[in-house]
N, C-alpha and C positions, 0 to 999 in steps of 0.2 A: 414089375412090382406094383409100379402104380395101378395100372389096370387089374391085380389080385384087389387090391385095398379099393378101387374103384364097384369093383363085381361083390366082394363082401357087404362095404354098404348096401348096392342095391338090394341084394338076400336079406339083410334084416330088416329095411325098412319094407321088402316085402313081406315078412314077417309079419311086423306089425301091424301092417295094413289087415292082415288075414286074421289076426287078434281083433282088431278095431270090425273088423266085419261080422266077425264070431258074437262079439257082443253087442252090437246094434244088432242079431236078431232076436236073441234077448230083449233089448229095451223096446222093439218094435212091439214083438211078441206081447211084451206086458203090456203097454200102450193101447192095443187093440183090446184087450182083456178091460184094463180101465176103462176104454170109453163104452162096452158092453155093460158094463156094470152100471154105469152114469144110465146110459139111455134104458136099461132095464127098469131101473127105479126113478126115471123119466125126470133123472136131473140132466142140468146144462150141461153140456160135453162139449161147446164148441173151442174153447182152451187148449183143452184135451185134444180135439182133434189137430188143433193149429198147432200142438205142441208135436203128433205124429208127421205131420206133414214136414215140418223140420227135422227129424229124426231120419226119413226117409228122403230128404235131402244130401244127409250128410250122409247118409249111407250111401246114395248116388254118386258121392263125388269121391268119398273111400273106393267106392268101385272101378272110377275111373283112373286114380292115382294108383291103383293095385295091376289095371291094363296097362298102363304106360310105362311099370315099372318090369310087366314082365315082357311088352316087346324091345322096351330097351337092354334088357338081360338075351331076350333070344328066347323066342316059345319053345325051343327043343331043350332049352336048359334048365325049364326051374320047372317043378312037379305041383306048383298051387295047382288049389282047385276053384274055379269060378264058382262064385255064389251066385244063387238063384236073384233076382229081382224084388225084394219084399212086396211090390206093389202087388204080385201077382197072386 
């Protein structure tokens, strides 16, 4: 019983994790569009960019909390799917 209630949590906070991921590509996404627009019309974007660089931070470490959580589940048992690296 305890290890069901143990394996449930891990599924939803992998969940979330893959929520949290779905939409940092989103935010990244616009991010990169923002500071295109800055540098088109040749304003300051360095904010901007230090504010991406954070963004893809945390998306770094979403990524890493979403591998930990699915070797600790067992890679033959959960169906996530890895997201690409934003940097790339």
């Amino acid at each position: 019983m305890v290890q069901d209630r143990t394996r449930q949590h891990l599924l939803e906070q992998a969940e979330v994790t893959e929520r949290h991921l779905a939409q940092s590509e989103v935010t990244i996404a616009e991010q990169r569009k923002r500071i295109a627009w800055q540098d088109g019309l040749g304003r300051e974007s360095v904010r901007s960019r230090e504010l991406l660089a954070t963004y893809l931070r945390v998306r770094a470490s979403h990524i890493a909390h979403h591998d930990s959580l699915v070797l600790e589940l067992g890679q033959d048992t959960i169906t996530f799917k890895r997201r690409p690296n934003p940097r790339q």
